[in-house]
Rosetta silent file (secondary structure, phi, psi, omega in degrees, C-alpha in Angstrom):
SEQUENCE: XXXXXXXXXXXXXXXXXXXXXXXXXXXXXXXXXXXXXXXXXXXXXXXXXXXXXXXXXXXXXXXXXXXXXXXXXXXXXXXXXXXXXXXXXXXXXXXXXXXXXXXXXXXXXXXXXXXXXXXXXXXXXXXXXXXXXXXXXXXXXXXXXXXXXXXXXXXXXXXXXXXXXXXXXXXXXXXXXXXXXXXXXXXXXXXXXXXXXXXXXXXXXXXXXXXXXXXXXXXXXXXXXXXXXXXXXXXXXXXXXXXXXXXXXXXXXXXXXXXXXXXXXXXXXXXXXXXXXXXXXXXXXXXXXXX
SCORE:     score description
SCORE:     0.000 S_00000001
   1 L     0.000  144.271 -168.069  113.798   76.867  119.733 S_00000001
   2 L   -97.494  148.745 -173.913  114.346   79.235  116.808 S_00000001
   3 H   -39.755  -44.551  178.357  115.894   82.312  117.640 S_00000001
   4 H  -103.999   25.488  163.264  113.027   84.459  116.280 S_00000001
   5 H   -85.748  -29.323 -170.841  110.606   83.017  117.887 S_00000001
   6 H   -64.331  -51.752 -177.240  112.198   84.285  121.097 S_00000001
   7 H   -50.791  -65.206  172.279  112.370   87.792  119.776 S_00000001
   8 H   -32.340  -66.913 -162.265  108.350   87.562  118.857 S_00000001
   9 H   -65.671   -9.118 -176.642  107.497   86.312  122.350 S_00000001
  10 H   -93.392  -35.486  169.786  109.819   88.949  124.067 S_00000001
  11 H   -58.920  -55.378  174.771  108.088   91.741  121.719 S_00000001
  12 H   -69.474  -65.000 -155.635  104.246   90.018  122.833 S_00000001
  13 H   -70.171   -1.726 -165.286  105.023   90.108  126.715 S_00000001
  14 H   -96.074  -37.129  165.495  106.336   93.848  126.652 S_00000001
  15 H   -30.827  -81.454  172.920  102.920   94.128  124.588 S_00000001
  16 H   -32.718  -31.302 -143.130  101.039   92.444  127.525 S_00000001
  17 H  -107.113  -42.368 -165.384  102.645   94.137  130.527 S_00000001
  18 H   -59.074  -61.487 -162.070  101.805   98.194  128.155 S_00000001
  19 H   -36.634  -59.044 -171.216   98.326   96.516  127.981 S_00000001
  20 H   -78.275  -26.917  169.566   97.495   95.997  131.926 S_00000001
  21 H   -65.876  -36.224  178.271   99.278   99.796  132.630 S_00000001
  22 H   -69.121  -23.342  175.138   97.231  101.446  130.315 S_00000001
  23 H   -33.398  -86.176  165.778   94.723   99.646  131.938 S_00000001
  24 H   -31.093  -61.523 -177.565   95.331  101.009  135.294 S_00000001
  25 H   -67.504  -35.906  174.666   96.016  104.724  134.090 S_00000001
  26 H   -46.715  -63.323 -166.103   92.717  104.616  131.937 S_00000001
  27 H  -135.467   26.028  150.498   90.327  103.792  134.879 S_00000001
  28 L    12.896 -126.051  174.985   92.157  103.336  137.801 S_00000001
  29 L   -60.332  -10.498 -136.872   90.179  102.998  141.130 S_00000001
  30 L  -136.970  127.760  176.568   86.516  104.370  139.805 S_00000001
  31 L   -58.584  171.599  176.755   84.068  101.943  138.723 S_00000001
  32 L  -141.182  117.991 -156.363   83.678  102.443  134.807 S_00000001
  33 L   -92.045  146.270  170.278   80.384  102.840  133.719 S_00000001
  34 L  -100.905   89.272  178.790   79.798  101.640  129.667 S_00000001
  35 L   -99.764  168.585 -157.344   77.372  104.734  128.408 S_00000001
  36 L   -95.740  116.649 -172.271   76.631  104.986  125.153 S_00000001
  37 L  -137.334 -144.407 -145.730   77.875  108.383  124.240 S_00000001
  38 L   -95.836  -37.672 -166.776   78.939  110.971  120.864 S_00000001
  39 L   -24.020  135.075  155.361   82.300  108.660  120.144 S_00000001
  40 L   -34.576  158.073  151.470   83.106  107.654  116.843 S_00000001
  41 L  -120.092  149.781  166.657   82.442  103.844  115.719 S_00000001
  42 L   -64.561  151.062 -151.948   84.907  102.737  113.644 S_00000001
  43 L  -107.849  -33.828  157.112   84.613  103.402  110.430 S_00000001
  44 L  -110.443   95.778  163.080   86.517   99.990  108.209 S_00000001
  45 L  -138.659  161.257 -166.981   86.258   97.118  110.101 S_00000001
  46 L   -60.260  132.081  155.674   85.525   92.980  108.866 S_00000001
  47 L   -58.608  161.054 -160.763   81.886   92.705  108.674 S_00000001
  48 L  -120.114   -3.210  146.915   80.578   89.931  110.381 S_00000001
  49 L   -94.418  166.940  169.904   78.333   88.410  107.506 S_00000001
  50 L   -93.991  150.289 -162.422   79.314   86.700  105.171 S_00000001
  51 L  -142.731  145.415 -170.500   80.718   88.195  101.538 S_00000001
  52 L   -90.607  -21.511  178.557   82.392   86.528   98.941 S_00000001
  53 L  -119.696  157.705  146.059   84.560   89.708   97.429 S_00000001
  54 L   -61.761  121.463 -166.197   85.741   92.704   98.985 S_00000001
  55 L  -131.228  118.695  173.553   82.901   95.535   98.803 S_00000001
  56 E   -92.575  147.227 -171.006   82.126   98.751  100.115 S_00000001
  57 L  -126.876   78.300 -164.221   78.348   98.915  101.531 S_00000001
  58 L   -30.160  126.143  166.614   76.568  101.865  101.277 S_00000001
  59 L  -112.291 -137.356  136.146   74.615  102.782  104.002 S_00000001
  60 L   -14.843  121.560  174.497   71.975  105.235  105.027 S_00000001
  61 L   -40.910  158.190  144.572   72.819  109.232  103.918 S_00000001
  62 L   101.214  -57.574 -150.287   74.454  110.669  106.453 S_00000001
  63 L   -64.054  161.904  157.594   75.554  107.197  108.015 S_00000001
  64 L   -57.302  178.729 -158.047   79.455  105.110  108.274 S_00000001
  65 L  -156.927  106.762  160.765   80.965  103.125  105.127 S_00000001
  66 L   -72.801  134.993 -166.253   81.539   99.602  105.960 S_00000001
  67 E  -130.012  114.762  158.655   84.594   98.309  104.260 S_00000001
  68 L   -53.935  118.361  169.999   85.231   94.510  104.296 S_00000001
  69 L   -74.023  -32.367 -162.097   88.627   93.497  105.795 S_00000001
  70 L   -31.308  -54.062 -164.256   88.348   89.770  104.661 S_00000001
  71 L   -65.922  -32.982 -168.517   91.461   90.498  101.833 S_00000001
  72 L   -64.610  -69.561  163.513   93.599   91.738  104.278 S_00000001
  73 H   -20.807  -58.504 -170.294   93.676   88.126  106.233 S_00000001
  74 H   -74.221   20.497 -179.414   93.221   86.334  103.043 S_00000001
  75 H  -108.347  -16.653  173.563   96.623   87.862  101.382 S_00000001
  76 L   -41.407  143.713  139.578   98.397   86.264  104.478 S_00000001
  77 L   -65.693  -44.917 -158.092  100.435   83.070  103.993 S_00000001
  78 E  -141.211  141.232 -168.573  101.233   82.505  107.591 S_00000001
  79 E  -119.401  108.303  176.556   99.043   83.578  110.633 S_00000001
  80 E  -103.982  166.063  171.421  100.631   83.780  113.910 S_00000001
  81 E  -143.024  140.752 -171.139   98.362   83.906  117.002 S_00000001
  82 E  -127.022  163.904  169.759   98.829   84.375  120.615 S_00000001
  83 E  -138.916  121.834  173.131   96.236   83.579  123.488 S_00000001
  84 E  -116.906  140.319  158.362   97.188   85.447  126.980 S_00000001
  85 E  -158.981  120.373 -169.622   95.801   85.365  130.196 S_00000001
  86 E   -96.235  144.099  147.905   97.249   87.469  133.103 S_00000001
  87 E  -130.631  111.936 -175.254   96.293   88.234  136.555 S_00000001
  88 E   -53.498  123.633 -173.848   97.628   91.363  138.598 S_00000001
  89 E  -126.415  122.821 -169.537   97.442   91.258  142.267 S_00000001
  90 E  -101.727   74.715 -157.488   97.653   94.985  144.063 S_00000001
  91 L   -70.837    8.902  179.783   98.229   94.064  148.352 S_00000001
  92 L    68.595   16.742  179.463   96.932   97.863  148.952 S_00000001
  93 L  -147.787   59.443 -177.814  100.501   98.908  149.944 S_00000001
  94 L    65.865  -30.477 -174.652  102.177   99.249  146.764 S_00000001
  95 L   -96.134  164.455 -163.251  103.146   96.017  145.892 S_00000001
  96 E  -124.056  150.212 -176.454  102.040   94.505  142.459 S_00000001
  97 E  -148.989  109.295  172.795  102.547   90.865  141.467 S_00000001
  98 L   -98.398  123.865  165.943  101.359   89.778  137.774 S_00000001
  99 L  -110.238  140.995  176.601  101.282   86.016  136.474 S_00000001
 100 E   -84.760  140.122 -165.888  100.758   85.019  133.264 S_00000001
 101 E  -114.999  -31.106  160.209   98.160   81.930  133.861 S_00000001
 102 E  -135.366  145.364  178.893   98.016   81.074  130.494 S_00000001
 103 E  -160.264   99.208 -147.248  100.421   81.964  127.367 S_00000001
 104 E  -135.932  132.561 -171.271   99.797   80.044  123.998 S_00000001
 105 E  -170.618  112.012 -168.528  101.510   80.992  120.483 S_00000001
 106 E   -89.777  122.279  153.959  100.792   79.722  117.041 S_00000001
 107 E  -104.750  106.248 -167.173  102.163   80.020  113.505 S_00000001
 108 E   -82.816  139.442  123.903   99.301   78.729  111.282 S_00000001
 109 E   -86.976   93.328  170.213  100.383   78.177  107.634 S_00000001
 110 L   -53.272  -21.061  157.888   97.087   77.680  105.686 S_00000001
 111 L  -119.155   26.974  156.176   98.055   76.270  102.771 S_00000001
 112 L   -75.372  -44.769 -159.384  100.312   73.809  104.048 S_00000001
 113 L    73.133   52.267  156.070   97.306   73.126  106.761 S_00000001
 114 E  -146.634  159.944 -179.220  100.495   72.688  109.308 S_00000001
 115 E  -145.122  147.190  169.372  101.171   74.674  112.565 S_00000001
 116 E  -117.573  108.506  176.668  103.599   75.089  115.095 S_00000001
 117 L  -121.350 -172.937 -173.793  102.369   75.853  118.427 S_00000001
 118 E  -145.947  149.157 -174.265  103.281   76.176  121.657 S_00000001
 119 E  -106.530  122.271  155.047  102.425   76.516  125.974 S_00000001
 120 L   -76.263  -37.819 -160.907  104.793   79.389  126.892 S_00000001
 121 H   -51.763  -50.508  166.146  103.034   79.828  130.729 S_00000001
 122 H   -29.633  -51.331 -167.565  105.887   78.108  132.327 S_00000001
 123 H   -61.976  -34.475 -176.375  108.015   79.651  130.522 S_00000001
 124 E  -121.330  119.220  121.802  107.859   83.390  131.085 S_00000001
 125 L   -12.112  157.954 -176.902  107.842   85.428  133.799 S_00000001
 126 L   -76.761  -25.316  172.903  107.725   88.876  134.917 S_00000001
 127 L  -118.955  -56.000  177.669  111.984   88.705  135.153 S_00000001
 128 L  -111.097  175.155 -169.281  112.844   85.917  133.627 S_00000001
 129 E  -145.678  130.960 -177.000  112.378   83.446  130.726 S_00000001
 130 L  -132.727  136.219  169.490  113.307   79.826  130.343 S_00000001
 131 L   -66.244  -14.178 -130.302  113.322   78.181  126.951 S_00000001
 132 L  -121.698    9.489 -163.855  113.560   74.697  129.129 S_00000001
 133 L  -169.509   29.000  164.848  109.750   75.351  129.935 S_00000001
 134 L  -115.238  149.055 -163.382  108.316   75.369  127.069 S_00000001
 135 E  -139.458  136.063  167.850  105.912   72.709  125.847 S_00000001
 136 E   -40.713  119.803  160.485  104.424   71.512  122.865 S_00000001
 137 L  -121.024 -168.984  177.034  100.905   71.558  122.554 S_00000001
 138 L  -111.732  163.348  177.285   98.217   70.881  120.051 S_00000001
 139 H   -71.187  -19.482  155.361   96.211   73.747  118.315 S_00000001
 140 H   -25.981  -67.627 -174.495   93.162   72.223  119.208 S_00000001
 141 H   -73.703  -26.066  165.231   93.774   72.234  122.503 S_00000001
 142 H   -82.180  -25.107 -144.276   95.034   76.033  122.732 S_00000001
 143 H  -132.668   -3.257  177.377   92.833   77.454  120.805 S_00000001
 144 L    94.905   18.505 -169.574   89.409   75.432  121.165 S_00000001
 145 L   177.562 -179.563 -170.521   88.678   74.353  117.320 S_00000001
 146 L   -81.511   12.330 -123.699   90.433   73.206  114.222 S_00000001
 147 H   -34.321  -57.391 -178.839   92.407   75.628  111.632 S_00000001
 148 H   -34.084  -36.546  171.953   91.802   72.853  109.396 S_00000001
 149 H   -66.171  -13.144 -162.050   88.022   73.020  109.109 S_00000001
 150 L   -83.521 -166.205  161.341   89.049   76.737  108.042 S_00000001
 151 L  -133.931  -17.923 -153.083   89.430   77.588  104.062 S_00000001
 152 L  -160.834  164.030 -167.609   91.116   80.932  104.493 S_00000001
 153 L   -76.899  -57.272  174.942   92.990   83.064  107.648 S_00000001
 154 H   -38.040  -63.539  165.390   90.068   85.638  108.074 S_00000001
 155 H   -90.072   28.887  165.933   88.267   82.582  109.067 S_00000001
 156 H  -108.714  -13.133  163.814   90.430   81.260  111.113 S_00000001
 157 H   -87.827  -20.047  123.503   90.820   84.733  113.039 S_00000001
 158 H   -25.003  -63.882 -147.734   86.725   84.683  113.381 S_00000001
 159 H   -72.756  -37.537 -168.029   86.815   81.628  114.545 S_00000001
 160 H   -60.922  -71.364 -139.415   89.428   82.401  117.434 S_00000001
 161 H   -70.476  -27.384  148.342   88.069   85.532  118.901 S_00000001
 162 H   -52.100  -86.762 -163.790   84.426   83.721  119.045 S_00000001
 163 H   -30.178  -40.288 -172.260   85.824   81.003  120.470 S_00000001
 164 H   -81.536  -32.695  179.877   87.561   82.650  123.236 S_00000001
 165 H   113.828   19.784  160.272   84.337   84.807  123.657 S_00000001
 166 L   -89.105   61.060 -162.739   85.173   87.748  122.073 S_00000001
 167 L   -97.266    0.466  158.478   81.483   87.776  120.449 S_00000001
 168 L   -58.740  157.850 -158.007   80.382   91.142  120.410 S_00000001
 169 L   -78.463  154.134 -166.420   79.352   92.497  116.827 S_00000001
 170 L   -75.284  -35.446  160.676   82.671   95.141  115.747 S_00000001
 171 L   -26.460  -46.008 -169.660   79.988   97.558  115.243 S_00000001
 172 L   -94.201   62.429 -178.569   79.039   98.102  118.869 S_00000001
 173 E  -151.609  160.321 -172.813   82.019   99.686  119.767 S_00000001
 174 E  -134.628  137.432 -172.343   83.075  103.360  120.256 S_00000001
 175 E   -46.685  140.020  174.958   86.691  104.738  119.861 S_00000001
 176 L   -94.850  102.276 -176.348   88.951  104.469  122.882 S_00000001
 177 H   -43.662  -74.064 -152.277   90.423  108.393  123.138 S_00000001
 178 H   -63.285  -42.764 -157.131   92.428  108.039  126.048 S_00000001
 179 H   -89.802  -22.715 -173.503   94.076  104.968  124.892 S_00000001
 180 H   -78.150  -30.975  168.062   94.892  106.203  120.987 S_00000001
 181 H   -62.139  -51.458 -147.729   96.395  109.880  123.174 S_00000001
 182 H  -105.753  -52.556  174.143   98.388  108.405  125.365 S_00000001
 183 H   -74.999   -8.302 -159.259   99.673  105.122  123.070 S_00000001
 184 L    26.369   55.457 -177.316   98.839  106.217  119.769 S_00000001
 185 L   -99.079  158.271  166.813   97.024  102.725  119.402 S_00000001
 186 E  -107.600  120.818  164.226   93.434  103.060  117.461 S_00000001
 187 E  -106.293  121.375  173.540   91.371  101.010  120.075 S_00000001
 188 E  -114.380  145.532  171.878   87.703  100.617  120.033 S_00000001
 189 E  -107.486  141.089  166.658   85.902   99.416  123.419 S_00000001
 190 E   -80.880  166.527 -176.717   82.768   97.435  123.183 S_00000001
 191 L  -101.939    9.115 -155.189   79.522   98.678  124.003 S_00000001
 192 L  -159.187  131.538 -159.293   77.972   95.496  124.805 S_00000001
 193 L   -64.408  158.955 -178.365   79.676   92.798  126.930 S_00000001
 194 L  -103.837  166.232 -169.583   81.333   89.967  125.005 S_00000001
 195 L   -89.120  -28.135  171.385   81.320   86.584  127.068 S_00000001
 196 H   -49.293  -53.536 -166.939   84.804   86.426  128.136 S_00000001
 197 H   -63.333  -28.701  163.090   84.131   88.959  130.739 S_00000001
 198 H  -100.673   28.643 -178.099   81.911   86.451  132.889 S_00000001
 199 H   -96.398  -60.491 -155.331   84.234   83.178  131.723 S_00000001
 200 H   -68.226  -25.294 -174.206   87.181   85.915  133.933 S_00000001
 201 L  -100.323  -12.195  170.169   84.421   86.689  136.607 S_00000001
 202 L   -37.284   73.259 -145.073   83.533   82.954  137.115 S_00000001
 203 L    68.943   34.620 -174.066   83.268   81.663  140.256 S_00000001
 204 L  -112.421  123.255  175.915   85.257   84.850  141.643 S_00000001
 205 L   -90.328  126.282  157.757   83.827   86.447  145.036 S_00000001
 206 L  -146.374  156.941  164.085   84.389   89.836  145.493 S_00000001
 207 L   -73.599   -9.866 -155.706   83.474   93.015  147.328 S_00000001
 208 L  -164.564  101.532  159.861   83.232   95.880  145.086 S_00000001
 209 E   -96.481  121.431  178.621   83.787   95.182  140.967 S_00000001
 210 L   -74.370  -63.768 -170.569   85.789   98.299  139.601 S_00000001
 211 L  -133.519   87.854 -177.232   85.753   97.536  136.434 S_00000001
 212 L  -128.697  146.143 -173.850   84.941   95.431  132.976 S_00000001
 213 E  -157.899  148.995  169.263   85.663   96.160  129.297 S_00000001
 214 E  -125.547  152.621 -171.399   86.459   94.454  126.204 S_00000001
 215 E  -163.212  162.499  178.786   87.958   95.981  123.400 S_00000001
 216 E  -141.307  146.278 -179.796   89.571   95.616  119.912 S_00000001
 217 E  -122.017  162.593 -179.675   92.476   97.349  118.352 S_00000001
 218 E  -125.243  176.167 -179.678   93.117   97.930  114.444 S_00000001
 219 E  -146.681  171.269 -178.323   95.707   98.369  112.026 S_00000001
 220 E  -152.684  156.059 -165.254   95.765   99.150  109.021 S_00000001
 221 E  -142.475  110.620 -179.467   96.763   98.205  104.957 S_00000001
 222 L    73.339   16.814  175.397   96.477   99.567  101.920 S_00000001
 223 L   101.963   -7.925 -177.131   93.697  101.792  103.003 S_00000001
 224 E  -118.704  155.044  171.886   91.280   99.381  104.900 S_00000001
 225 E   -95.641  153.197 -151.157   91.455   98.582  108.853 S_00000001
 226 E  -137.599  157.019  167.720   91.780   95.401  110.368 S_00000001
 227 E   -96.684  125.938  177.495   91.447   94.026  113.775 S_00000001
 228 E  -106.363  -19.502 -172.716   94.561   93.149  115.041 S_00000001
 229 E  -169.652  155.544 -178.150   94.101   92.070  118.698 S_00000001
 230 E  -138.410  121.685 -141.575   91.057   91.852  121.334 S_00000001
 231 E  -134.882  107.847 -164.385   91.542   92.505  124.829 S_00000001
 232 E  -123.935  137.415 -179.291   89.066   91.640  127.971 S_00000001
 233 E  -125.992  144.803  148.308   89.759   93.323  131.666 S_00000001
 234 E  -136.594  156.450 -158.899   88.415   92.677  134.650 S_00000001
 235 E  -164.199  108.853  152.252   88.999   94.558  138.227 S_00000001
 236 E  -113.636  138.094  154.916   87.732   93.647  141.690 S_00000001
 237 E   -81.882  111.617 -177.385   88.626   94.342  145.635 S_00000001
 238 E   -88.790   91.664 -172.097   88.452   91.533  147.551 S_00000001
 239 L    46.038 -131.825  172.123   88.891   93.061  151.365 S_00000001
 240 L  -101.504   42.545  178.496   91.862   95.256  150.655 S_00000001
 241 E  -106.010  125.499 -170.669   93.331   93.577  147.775 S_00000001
 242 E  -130.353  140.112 -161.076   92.452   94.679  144.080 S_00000001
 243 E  -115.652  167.222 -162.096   92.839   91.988  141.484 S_00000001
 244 E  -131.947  103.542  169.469   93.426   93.074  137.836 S_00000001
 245 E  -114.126  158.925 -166.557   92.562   89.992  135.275 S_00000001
 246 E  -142.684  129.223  165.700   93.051   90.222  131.591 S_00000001
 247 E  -117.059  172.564 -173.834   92.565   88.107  128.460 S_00000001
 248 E  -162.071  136.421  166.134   94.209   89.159  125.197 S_00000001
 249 E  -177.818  139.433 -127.989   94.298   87.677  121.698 S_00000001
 250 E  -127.173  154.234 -173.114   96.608   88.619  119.460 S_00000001
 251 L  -156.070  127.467  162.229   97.138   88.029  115.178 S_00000001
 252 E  -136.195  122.015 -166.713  100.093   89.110  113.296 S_00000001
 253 E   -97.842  157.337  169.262   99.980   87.858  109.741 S_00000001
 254 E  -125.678  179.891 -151.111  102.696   87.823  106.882 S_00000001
 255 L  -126.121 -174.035  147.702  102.243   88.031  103.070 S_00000001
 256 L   -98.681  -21.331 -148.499  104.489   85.895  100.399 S_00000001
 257 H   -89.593  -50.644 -175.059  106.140   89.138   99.252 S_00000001
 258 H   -73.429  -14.567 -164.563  107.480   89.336  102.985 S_00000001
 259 H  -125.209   -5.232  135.021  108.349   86.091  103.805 S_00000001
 260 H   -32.074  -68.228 -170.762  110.258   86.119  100.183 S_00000001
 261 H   -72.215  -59.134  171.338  111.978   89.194  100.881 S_00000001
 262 H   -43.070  -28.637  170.209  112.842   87.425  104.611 S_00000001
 263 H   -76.525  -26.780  165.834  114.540   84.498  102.925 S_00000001
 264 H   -64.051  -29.785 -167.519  116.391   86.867  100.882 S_00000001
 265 L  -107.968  141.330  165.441  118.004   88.604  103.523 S_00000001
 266 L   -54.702  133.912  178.557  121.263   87.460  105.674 S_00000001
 267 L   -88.645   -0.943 -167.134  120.635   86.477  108.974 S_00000001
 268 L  -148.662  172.691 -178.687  124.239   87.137  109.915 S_00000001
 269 L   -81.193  -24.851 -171.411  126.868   89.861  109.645 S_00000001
 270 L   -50.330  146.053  173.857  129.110   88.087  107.631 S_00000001
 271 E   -67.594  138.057 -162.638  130.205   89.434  104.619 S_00000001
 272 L   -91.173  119.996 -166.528  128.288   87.868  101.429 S_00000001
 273 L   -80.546  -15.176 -158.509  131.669   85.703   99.413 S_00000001
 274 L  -106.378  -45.033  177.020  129.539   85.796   95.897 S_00000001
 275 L   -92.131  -25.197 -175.839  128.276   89.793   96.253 S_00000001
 276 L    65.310   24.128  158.093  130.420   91.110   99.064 S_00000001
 277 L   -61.265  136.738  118.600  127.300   93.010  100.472 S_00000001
 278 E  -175.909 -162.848 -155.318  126.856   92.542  104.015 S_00000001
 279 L   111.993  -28.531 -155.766  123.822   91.645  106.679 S_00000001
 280 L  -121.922   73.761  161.301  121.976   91.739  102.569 S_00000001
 281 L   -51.798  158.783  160.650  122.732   90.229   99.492 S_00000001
 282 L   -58.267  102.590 -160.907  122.358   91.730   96.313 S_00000001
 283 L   -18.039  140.196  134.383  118.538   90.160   94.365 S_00000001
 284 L    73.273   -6.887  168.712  119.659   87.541   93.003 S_00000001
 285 L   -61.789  -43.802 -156.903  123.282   86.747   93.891 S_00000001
 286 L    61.490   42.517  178.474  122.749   83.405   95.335 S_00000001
 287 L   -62.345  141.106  179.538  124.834   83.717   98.406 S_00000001
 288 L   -88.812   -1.065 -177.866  125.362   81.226  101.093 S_00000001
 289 L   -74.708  -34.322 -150.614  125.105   83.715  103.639 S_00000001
 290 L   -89.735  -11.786  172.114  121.251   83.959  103.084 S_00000001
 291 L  -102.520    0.000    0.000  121.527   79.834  104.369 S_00000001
């Protein structure tokens, strides 16, 4: 397993575990009603027809400025993606017990058309992590659909977050306050349920449902905002037991200019014998440290 694959996946669970606390401190015991209130909607996020260039699209005086995101995806080389799903179990006397039930994570390169993915849920844990329990899969099979059928990364990140059932329009969403204050994440919650929330509610009996929300967070490049990850909760009590389930899916993309500049740099400490730089070479030295 390569070494920075490890790092990623240690960096996505510490994600996951911030994800289900803010969770908790955000709405905690008290059902959470979704009204339609004053909030901002985001103001650049990918439109959800289709456009062949990047455009801004005037609307109505007064009104938001839609900004197509499509370039930001399409300048990617390589698309990684993870699909999580946790559930939190609360015994009503303090103790908490989370399992990951599924944990699946993909580096697409689109214009190879090759991928490497992987089943993590064995592998990781709340304490521990075993490389020894990780399994091959196909992308098919994690992620529901093809990359190949895809022409470009933007649609192959469409493609996920329907697929999983993230299918509300990006529009129908209102800024999450609480979560951009306390995390300084920009989060929007939908206003209108997405389908994941009754694939997580599915055959589940409970007495009292606390809570459900879906949401998307952005990032942003070169001036336009992007969806970087989409996030579904759900929270019932079951007698005195309160169960916390969560889906997440997650996209971190690279560039060529970045994954240049990564090949460029030493991977080791070692002193460079042809520049004497090191952890770096100098452009253009041709150093063996950099193999």
């Amino acid at each position: 397993m390569k070494t920075e694959h490890i790092k990623i996946l240690i960096f996505a669970i510490a994600i996951s575990f911030v994800m289900v606390v803010a969770f908790y401190i955000y709405f905690g015991e008290a059902k959470v009603e979704n009204e339609k209130g004053d909030a901002d909607v985001i103001e650049t996020v990918c439109k959800e027809t289709a456009v062949t260039d990047v455009e801004e699209i005037p609307e109505e005086e007064g009104a938001k400025e839609a900004v197509d995101c499509r370039a930001v995806y399409d300048s990617f080389s390589k698309l990684q993606i993870e699909k999580i799903y946790t559930e939190t179990v609360d015994d009503g006397n303090g103790n908490q017990t989370m399992q990951f039930q599924t944990y699946y994570l993909s580096d697409v390169d689109i214009a190879a058309m090759t991928d490497a993915t992987s089943d993590y849920t064995q592998a990781v844990g709340t304490e521990a992590f075993d490389s020894e329990k990780i399994l091959d899969i196909s992308f098919e099979e994690a992620f529901g659909f093809s990359y190949k059928t895809c022409k470009h990364l933007y649609e192959v990140m469409e493609t996920a977050r329907l697929t999983m059932g993230f299918d509300a329009e990006y529009e129908d969403a209102r800024l999450d306050d609480n979560k951009k204050n306390l995390l300084g994440e920009e989060s929007y919650i939908y206003e209108k349920d997405c389908s994941i929330l009754e694939q997580l509610l599915a055959n589940v009996d409970y007495d009292t449902l606390i809570q459900t929300k879906c949401a998307y967070s952005v990032a942003e490049m070169e001036g336009t905002k992007y969806p970087t990850s989409f996030t579904a909760v759900v929270q019932y009590v079951k007698g005195n037991v309160t169960y916390t389930k969560t889906a997440y899916l997650g996209f971190a993309g690279e560039n060529a200019d970045e994954l240049l500049e990564e090949e460029n740099t030493c991977k080791s400490n070692n002193v460079c014998g042809a520049c004497g730089e090191t952890g770096e070479c100098s452009q253009g030295c041709g150093g063996s440290c950099c193999k």
